[in-house]
N, C-alpha and C positions, 0 to 999 in steps of 0.2 A: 491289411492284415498280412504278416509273413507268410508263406508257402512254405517256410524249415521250421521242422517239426523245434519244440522250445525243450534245450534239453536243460534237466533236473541239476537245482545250485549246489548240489552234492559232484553233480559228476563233472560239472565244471572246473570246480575247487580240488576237484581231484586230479583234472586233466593240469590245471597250473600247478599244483601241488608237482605232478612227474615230470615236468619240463624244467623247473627250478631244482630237481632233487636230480635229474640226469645230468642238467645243465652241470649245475656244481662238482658232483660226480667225476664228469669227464674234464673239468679245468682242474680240481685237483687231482685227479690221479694223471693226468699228464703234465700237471706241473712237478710233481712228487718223482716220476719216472724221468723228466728232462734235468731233475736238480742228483738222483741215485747216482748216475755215474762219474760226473766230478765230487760230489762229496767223498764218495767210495776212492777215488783217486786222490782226494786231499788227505784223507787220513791215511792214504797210504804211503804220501807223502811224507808225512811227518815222520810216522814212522821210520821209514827209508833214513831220516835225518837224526834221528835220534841215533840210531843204530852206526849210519857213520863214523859220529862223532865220538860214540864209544872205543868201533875200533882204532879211529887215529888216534886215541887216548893211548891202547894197548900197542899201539906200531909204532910211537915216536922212541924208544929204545933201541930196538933192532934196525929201523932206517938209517938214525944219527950214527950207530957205529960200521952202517955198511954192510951188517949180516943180516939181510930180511932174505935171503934168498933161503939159507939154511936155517931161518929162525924158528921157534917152536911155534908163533903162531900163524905162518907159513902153511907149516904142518896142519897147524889146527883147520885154518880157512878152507883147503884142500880135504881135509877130511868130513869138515861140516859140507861142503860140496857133494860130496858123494853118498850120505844120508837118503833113507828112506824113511818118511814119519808114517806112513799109513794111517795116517788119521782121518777120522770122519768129523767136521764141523758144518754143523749145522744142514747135516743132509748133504753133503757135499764130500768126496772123497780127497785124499790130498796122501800121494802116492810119492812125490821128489820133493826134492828143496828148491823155489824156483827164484831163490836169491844167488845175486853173483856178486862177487867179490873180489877185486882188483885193489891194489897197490903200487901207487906209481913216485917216481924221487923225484927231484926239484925239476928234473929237465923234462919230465912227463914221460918216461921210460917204467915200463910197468916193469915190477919187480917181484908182486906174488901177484897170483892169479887164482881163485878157488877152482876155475872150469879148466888149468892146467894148459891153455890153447893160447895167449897172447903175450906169454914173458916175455921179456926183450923187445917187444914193441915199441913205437914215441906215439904216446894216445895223446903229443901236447895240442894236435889241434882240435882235438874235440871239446865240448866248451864246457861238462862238467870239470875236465881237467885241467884245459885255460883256464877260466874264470877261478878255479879254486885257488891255485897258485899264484896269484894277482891279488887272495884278499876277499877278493867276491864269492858272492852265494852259488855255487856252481852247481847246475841242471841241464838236464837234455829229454828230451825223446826223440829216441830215433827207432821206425820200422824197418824188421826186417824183411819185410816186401814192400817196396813202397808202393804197390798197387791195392794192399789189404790197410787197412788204418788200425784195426783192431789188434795188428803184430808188433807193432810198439811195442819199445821196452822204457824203463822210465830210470834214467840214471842221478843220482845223486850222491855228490862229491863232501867232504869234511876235509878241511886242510890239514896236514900236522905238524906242529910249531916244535921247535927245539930253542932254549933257549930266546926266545920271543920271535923265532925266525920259523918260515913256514919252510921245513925241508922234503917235502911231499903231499901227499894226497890218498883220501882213502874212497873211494867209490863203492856204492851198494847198489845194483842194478836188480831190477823185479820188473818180468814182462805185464802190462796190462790185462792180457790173455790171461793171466793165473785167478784174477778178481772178479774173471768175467761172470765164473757160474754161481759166484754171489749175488751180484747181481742180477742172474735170470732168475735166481731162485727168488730173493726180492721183492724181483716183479711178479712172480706168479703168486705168493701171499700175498703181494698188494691187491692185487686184480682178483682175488680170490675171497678178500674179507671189504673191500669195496663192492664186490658185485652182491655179498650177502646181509651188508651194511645196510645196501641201497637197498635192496628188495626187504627187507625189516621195513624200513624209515614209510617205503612205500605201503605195507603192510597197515602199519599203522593208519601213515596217509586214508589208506582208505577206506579201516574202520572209522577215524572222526569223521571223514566227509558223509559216509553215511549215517550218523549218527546223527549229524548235522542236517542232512536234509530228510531226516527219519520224524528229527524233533520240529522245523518247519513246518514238515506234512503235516502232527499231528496238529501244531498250534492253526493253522489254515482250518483244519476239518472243524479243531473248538469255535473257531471263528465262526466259521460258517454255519453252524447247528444254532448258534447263538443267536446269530442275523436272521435265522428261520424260527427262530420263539421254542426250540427244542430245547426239555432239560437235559441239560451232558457236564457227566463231571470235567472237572476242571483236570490236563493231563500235569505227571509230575514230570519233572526229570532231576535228577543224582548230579549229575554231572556237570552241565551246561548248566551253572545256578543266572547265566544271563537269560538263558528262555523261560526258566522258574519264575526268572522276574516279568519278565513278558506277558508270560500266563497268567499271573496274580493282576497282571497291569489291566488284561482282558477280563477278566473276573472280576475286579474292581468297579471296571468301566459298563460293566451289565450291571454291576449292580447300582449304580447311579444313575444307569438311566433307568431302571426297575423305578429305583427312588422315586424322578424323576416324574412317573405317572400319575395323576391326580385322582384317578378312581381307583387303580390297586391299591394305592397309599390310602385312601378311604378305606374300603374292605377291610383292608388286614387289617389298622385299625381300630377298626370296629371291631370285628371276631377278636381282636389280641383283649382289649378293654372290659367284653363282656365275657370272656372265659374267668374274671375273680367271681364276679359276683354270683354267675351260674354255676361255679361250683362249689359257693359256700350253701346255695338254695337247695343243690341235689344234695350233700354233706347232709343236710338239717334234716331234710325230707325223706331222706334213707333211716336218720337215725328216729324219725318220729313213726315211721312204721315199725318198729321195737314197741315192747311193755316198758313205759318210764315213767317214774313220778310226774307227779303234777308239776314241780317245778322245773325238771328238766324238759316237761312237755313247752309250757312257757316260755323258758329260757330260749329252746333252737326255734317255734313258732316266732318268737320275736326276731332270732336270726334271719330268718325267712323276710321278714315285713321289712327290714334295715336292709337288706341288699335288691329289693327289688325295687325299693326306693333310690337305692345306688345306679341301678338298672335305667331307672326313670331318668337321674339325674345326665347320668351320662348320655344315655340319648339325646338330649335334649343340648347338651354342651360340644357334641361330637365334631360339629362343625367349627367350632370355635378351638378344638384340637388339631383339626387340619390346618390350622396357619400358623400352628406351635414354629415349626422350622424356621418360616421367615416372619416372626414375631422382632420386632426391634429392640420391645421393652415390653413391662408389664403392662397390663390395659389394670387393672382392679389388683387395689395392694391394701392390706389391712395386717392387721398386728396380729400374730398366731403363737400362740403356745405349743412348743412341738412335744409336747405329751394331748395336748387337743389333738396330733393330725395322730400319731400313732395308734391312743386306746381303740376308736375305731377300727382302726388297721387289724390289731389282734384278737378284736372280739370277732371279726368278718371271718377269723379263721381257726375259730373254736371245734368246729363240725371235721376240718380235715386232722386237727390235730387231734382230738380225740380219738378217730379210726387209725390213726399212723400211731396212736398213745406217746406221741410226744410232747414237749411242753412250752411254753413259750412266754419270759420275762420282762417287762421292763425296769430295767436300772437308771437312776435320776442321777447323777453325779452334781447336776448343776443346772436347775432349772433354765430355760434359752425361749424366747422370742424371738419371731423373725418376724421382719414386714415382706411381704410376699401374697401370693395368689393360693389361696387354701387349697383349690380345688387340682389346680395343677399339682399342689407339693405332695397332698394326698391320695393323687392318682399313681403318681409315682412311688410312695410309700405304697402302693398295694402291690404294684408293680414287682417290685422288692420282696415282699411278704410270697408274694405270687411262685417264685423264682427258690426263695428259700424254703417252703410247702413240697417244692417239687422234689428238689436235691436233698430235704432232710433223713437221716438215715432211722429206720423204726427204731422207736424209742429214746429219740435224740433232740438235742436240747436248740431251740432258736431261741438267741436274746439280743432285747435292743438296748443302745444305750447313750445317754444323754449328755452331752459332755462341754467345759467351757473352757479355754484354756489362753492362752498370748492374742486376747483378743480375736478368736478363730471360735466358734460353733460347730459341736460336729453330732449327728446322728449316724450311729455303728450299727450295722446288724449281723451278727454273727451267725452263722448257721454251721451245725454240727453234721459234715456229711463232707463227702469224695473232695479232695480239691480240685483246683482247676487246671488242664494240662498246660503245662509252660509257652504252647504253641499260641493257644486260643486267649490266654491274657491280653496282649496287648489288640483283639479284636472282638471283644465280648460284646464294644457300644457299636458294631457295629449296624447299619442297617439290614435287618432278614442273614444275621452270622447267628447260630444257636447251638448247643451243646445238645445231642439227645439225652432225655431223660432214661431211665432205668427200667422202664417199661416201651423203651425203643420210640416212643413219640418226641418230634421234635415241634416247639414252639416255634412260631413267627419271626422272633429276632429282631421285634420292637420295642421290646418290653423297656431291656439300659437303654436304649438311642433315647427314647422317649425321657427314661431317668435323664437322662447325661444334659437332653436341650433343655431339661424342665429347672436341673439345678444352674447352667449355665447363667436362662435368663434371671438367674436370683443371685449372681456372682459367686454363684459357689465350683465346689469340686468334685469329681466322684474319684472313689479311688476303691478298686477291687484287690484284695490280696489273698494269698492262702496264710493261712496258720496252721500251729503245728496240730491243732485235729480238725479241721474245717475251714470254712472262708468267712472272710469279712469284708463287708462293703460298706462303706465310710460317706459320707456327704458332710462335706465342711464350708459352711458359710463364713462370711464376713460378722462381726457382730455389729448389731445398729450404734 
């Protein structure tokens, strides 16, 4: 066994999570800050080129005739030189003009000058002004400390043609040093909305992580309550619909092995099977201690002797219900009239409807025979009745009904009362799943499983739905 203490897969996930989130981090903002400053110098580039080429547009008249010295835009160049813009861009103040502008003629003798300090010069061996005079893209940097690199000034040249001949050169000089406090500025929003990027991302980071090992912990604890035979709800969670599924997976899986036990699967049952008939016996016996006529005395006393003889039956078959599940086929098949299994069904339930004073019909659309196991299809028929007794709303209508159609048989029992919520449909046959009733009691949750294998092993179907004022549950056979 380890000696280091096991630390929690939240905090793990969190420790990768800020090493991959710093990591990234620090290769893009040092890639972003190693690419700012020649970008910043490209564009300023072009710039610088663009600007050139305009003035050698505006200097090929005064050069060709000899008068750039006295010419107006001479004038001009020297006057834009001495400008003050005072402007603030971008947080940044900007106090001189920190472009230069030279003019030189065919033999590289500068001829206007904006900073007034190299007239009469030969700039021809410098290589913005060789190269340009030659036809070529003519550029330079040159510091003026060569011991600072950052004093660079960045020149570029435009030729200017006369007549398809190049009879000079226009030069626009900008030191690197002027770009620079853009670039610190730059960097400090960069490093400033990176450092609050990251600590977000991280923020995040490590509300999922612990959400994630919050949702582990709980599915562990459901785990383990489970493995100790404790009832515990089942946890949810919103978010995480894969632990949802997880949860449901563990939930599922108790309850198959619940299934799975041969004597609670006895019990329940037994208590599910004999709660019809004990409550048509107390129903009859509540109503026989009342003043009633003599025939209604008759009528629920005979109620009384028909379920306890149901009582009898069923006991006596119960064991023969416990191998329903893994039944292969029918054992005992005989021809049945399914108004035979029914009448039964809703005389057993005279006594509840009478105190709820609701009512209950049967409708014949199509007289139907089935070959099938009586006692099975009529367990299940009360099962049904049982279910519909529960959820009926006072003074509301249960009817069943008969029906034959494209070669399909179907018994409908409609019941007049709450639908069903959209959640618990697709789980209703499920084993020990139950809806509570309206007085907070919940059933067993055997009652449809038991429907579902009983019409299964007779090829049939179940099919539960709402309608538009109640439900209906369908059982559709094969016809013989």
């Amino acid at each position: 066994m380890s000696r280091w203490p096991r630390i929690p897969l939240g905090i793990r996930l969190f420790i990768l999570f800020f090493i991959l989130v710093a990591f990234t981090a620090y290769v893009v903002s040092q890639t972003m800050v190693q690419e700012l400053k020649p970008s910043m110098r490209q564009a300023t580039e072009e710039t610088l080129v663009d600007m050139a080429h305009l003035l050698a547009v505006l200097a090929e008249a005064d050069l060709a005739s000899g008068n750039m010295t006295q010419s107006k835009l001479t004038q001009l160049i020297t006057t834009y030189g001495k400008r003050e813009p005072n402007a603030l861009i971008w947080e940044v103040g900007k106090h001189a003009i920190n472009h230069r502008i030279y003019i030189t003629d065919r033999q590289g003798i500068v001829v206007a000058d904006s900073w007034q300090q190299d007239i009469g010069k030969d700039f021809s061996q410098w290589n913005d002004v060789y190269l340009t005079l030659r036809g070529q893209y003519g550029a330079r940097s040159t510091p003026l400390d060569p011991a600072d690199p950052a004093s660079s000034i960045m020149h570029i040249a435009a030729p200017v043609y006369h007549n398809g001949q190049i009879i000079g050169s226009v030069t626009v000089a900008k030191a690197n040093r002027s770009i620079q406090p853009f670039i610190d500025q730059t960097k400090r929003n960069l490093a400033f909305w990176m450092l609050l990027m990251t600590g977000l991302v991280l923020i995040v980071g490590g509300l999922l992580a612990w959400r994630i090992n919050s949702a582990l912990s709980k599915l562990a604890g459901y785990a383990e309550k489970m493995g100790a035979g404790e009832k515990v709800a089942k946890p949810r969670f919103r978010i995480f619909y894969e632990f949802a599924g997880l949860s449901d997976a563990l939930e599922k899986l108790r309850s198959q092995l619940d299934g799975k036990q041969y004597v609670e699967d006895y019990v329940q049952t037994l208590t599910h099977e004999l709660k019809s008939p004990l409550s048509a016996i107390k129903g009859a016996s509540e109503i026989l201690q009342m003043p009633l006529p003599e025939a209604k005395v008759t009528h629920f006393a005979g109620n009384i002797e028909r379920e306890s003889n149901r009582m009898q039956q069923l006991i006596e078959q119960l064991l023969e219900l416990a191998k329903l599940e893994k039944m292969p086929q029918l054992e005992q098949v005989s021809r049945i009239s399914f108004e035979t299994l029914i009448n039964p069904v809703m005389q057993s339930a005279d006594a509840r409807l009478s105190v709820n004073k609701s009512s209950c019909h049967l409708i014949v659309d199509n007289p139907c025979t089935i070959h099938g196991d009586q006692f099975l299809l009529q367990q299940a028929l009360f099962n049904l009745m049982e279910n519909a007794l529960d959820f009926v709303r006072p003074g509301g209508r249960i009817e069943w009904r008969i029906s034959q159609s494209d070669g399909l048989m179907a018994i409908r029992l409609f019941n007049e009362g709450p639908h069903i919520p959209d959640y618990a449909l697709p789980r209703l046959t499920e084993r020990f799943y139950s809806l509570p009733r309206e007085n907070g009691a919940k059933s067993t949750g055997l009652g449809l499983n038991f429907v579902e294998q009983v019409t299964k092993l007779h090829q049939g179907e179940l099919a539960i739905q709402n309608t538009a004022d109640g439900v209906s549950v369908t059982l559709t056979f094969p016809s013989p």
